[in-house]
Every structure is written in structure tokens, then in C-alpha cells.
C-alpha positions in Angstrom: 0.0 0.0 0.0 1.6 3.5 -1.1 1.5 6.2 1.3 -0.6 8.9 0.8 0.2 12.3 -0.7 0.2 15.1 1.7 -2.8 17.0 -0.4 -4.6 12.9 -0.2 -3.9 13.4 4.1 -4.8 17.2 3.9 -8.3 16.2 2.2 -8.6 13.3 4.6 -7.9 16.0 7.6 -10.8 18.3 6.1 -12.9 15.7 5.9 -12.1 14.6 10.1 -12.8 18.7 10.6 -16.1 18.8 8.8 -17.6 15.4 11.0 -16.4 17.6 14.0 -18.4 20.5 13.0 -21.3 18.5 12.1 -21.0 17.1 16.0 -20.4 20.6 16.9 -23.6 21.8 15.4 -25.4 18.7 16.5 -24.0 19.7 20.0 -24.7 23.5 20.0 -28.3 22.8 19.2 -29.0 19.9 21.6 -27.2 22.5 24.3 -29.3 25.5 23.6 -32.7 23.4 23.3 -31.9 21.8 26.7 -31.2 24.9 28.3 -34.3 25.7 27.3 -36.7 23.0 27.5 -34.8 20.9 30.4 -32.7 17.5 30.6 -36.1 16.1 31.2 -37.2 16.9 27.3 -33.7 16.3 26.2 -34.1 12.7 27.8 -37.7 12.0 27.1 -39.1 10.8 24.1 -40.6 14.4 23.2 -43.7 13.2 22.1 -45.9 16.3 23.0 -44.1 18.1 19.8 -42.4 21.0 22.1 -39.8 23.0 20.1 -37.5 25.3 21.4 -38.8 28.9 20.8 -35.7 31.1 22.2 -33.9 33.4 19.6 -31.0 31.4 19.9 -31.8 27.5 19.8 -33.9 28.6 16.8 -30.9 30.1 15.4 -28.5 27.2 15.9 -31.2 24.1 14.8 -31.8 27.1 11.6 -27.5 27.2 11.2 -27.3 23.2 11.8 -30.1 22.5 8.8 -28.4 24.6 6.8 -25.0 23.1 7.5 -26.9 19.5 6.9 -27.8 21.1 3.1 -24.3 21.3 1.6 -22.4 19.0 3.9 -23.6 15.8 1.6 -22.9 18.1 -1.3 -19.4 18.8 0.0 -18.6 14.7 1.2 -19.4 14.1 -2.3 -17.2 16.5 -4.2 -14.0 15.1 -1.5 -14.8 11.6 -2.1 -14.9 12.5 -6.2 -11.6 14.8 -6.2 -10.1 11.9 -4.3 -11.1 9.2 -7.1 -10.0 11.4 -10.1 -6.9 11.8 -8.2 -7.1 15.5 -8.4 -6.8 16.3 -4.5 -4.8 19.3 -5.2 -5.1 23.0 -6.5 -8.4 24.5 -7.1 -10.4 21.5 -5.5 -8.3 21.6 -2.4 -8.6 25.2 -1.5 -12.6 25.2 -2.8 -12.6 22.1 0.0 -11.2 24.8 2.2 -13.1 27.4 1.3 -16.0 25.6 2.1 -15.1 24.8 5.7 -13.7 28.0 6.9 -17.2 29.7 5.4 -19.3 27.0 7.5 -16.8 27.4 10.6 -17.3 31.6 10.2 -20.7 30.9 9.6 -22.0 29.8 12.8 -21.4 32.7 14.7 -22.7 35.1 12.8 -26.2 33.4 12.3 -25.9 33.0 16.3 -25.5 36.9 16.0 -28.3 37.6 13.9 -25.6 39.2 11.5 -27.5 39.8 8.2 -26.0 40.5 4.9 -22.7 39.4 6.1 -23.7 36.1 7.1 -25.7 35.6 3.4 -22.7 36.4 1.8 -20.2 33.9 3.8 -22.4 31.4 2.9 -22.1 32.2 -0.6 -18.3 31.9 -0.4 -18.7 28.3 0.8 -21.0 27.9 -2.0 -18.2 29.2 -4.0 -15.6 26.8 -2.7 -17.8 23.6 -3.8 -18.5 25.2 -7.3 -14.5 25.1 -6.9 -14.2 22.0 -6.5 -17.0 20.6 -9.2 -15.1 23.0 -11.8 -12.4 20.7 -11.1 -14.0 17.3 -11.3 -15.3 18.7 -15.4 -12.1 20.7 -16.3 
């Protein structure tokens, strides 16, 4: 078995960073509804359909959904770069891209930051149109 090529390892270690920020999200969202609704919900079944109706649990389950969008979107375009063997230049740093705009994301929606927030999402919609412009180029 060959060793793999340091942009192969760098994909690999966006790949470990993006499952952390998916827990992370899964985390901040579980955190703020249980701070709301008690360990008692968070335990239970929640059958009665409660929902969290602070500004900020709704935020974070809002920022989590939209994380859950393009994440499959972005999994798919790392596995792909990494079966053409293109796992360098443009596809890499669209891979990055991607994840620093969904890591810079998350606060700001917390924030209620408008504008700014719509248009770092667009950057990490750039960075996966990065990488697919690899994948047909």
C-alpha cells in the first residue's frame, strides 16, 4: 500500500474537521434546546411536539439545517476529487473554502448578522463550485 500524498492526508484531515463541525452543530443545538426545555425533554421521548422557541436555539437548529444542506454536497465532491486523483489546486482550496465559510458561519447566524452572514455562505457555495469545476475541467 503506497503512502498517501500530503494533499490525499490534507483532504482526509478536512474531511475529520467537517464530522467535528457536524457534531459541533449537532452539539450547540441539543445544548441550547436543553437549556431551554430541560434535561427532562432532552431525555424524554418528546412526544408532546415541544420545540424550542428562544432566539438562539432557533438560530442554531436554523445554522445546523443549513450546514446539513451542503455538507452531503461537500462529502461528495471530496470523495470525487479523491477518485479522479485531483486532491490538489483548485479542488483543495474550494474544500477549504468551504469549511472555513461553514466554521465563520456559525457565529454570525448566532448573532443575527445579516447580509454578512448571506454572503459567507455564498463563499462556501463558491468553494464547492470550486471544487465541481475541477471534477469537469
Amino acid at each position: 500500500m503506497e503512502p498517501a500524498s500530503a494533499d490525499a492526508m490534507y483532504l482526509l484531515i478536512l474531511l475529520a474537521l467537517s464530522v467535528f463541525l457536524l457534531l459541533f452543530h449537532i452539539g450547540l443545538q441539543g445544548m441550547l434546546a436543553t437549556m431551554e426545555l430541560g434535561v427532562a425533554w432532552n431525555a424524554g421521548p418528546r412526544d408532546e411536539g415541544r420545540e424550542p422557541k428562544g432566539v438562539l436555539a432557533g438560530r442554531a437548529a436554523r445554522a445546523s439545517g443549513n450546514y446539513r444542506e451542503t455538507y452531503p454536497v461537500f462529502v461528495g465532491l471530496l470523495l470525487a476529487l479523491t477518485f479522479t486523483g485531483d486532491m490538489s489546486g483548485m479542488g483543495l482550496i474550494g474544500a477549504t473554502v468551504w469549511l472555513v465559510a461553514r466554521i465563520v458561519y456559525i457565529p454570525l447566524y448566532l448573532a443575527g448578522i445579516p447580509y454578512i452572514r448571506s454572503l459567507v455562505w455564498l463563499i462556501g457555495i463558491v468553494g464547492l463550485l470550486m471544487m465541481m469545476f475541477v471534477l469537469f475541467a
